[in-house]
N, C-alpha and C positions, 0 to 999 in steps of 0.2 A: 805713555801712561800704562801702568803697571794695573791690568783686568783682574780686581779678586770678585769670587763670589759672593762676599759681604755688599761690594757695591752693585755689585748686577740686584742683588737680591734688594737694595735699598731703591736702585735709579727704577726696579721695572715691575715690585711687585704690586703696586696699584694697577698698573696696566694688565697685566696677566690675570688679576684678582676681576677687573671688568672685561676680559676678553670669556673668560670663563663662566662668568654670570652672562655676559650676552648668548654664551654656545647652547648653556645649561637651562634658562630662564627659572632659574630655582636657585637661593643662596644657599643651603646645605651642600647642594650639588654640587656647585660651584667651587666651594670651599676643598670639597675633596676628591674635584677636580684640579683645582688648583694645588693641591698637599701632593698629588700624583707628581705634577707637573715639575714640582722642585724636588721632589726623589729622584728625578730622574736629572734632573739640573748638575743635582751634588753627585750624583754616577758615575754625569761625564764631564764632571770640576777638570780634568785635566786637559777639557779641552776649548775651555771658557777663555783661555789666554792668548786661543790659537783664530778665536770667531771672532770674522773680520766686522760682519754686521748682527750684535747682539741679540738687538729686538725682533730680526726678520726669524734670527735659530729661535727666540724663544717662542713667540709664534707658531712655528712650523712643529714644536715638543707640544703646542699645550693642542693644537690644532689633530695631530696624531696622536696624541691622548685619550681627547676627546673622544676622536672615530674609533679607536679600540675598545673605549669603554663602550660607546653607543651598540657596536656592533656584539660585543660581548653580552652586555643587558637584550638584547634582542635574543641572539641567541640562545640566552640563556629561557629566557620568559616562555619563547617558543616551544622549548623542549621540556621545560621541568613544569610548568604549570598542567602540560595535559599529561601528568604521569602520574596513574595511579598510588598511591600510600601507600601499599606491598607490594613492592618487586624485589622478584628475584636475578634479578641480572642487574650489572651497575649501571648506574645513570649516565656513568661516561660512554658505554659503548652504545648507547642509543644516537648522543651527540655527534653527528656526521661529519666528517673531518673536512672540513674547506682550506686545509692549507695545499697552496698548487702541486702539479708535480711536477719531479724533479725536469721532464720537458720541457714544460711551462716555464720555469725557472729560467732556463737554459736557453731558450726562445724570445725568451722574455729581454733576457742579457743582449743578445745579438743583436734584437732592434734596438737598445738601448746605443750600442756602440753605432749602429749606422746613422741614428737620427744625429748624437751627439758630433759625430765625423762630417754631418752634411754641417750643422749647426757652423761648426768651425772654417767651414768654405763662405758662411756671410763676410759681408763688409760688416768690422768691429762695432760700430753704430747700430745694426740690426741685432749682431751675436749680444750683443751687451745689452741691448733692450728686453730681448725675450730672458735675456739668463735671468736679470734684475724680477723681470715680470713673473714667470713660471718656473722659477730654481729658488731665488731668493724671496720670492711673495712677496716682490714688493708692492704696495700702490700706485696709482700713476701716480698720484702727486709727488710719492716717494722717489720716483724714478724720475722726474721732471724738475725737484731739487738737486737730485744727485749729477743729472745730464746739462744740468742749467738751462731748459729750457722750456717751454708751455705747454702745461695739459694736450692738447691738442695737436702738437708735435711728437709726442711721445704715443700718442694713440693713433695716428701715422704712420710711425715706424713700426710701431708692434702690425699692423696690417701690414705693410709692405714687408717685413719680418717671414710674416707668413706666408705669404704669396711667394716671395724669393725661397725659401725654405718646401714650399713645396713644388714649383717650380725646380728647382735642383736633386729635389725627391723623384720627381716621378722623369727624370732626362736621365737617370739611371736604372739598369732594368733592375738591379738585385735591389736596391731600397722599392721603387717601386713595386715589385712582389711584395714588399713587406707590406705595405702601405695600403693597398687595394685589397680589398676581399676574394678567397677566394670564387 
């Protein structure tokens, strides 16, 4: 089946349109949260043919949308609301810069690579459960249609998931450092 944006936008915009009213509790909000959410849809059109599971990317666009906008409006309220009506220096360099640094970044990546590396030493039943669960967002029950099998088994293996995953984390010393505070 050939994925165009006309049906993505046909099969999931009711869904998107109540996921954003449930983030937002406010229908204007919503709306242009939602209008965000499909700018960014048509962006990355080139890559709508390539997503294996539609509804969990789209989700995951309106769900990071969301947190940008919230964190944005915060930040915004925070700093411009107690700033005087004449200033002389601009309002941007009052705004504190919270993006990481480039360590951070850097750091950041490397535990990425070790968790993902321990990740792929599960038995394919655990790897697959936590991917579907905290990669692809999915629901249990979505993960319990997809695995074919019960709530309850699925919520199971994402425990055992973990236990195994951290068990394999901490019987190595270099993840382990990562893992543990200093």
């Amino acid at each position: 089946m050939n994925i165009t944006l006309e049906n993505v936008y046909e099969e999931y915009n009711r869904y998107i349109y109540h996921l954003c009213l449930k983030l937002t509790r406010n229908k204007s909000e919503a709306e242009d949260l939602m209008q965000e959410v499909w700018v960014k849809v048509v962006r990355y059109e080139s890559y709508v043919a390539e997503v294996e599971h539609v509804k969990a990317w789209l989700t995951t666009i309106c769900m990071n949308t969301f947190r940008d906008r919230y964190r944005k409006n915060v930040r915004r309220s925070k700093y411009m609301m107690s700033q005087p009506e004449t200033l002389d220096v601009p309002v941007l360099d009052l705004v504190p810069n919270n993006d990481p640094s480039t360590e951070a970044v850097v750091e950041q990546e490397v535990i990425s690579e070790i968790v993902q590396e321990k990740i792929n030493q599960l038995d394919s039943i655990y790897r697959n459960t936590l991917l579907y669960f905290y990669v692809n967002q999915y629901s249990l029950v979505e993960i319990a249609e997809l695995m074919k099998v019960s709530i309850g088994t699925v919520k199971s293996r994402l425990f055992r998931a973990k236990q195994r995953l951290k068990d394999i984390m901490m019987s190595d010393a270099t993840s382990a450092e990562v893992v543990l505070p200093a």
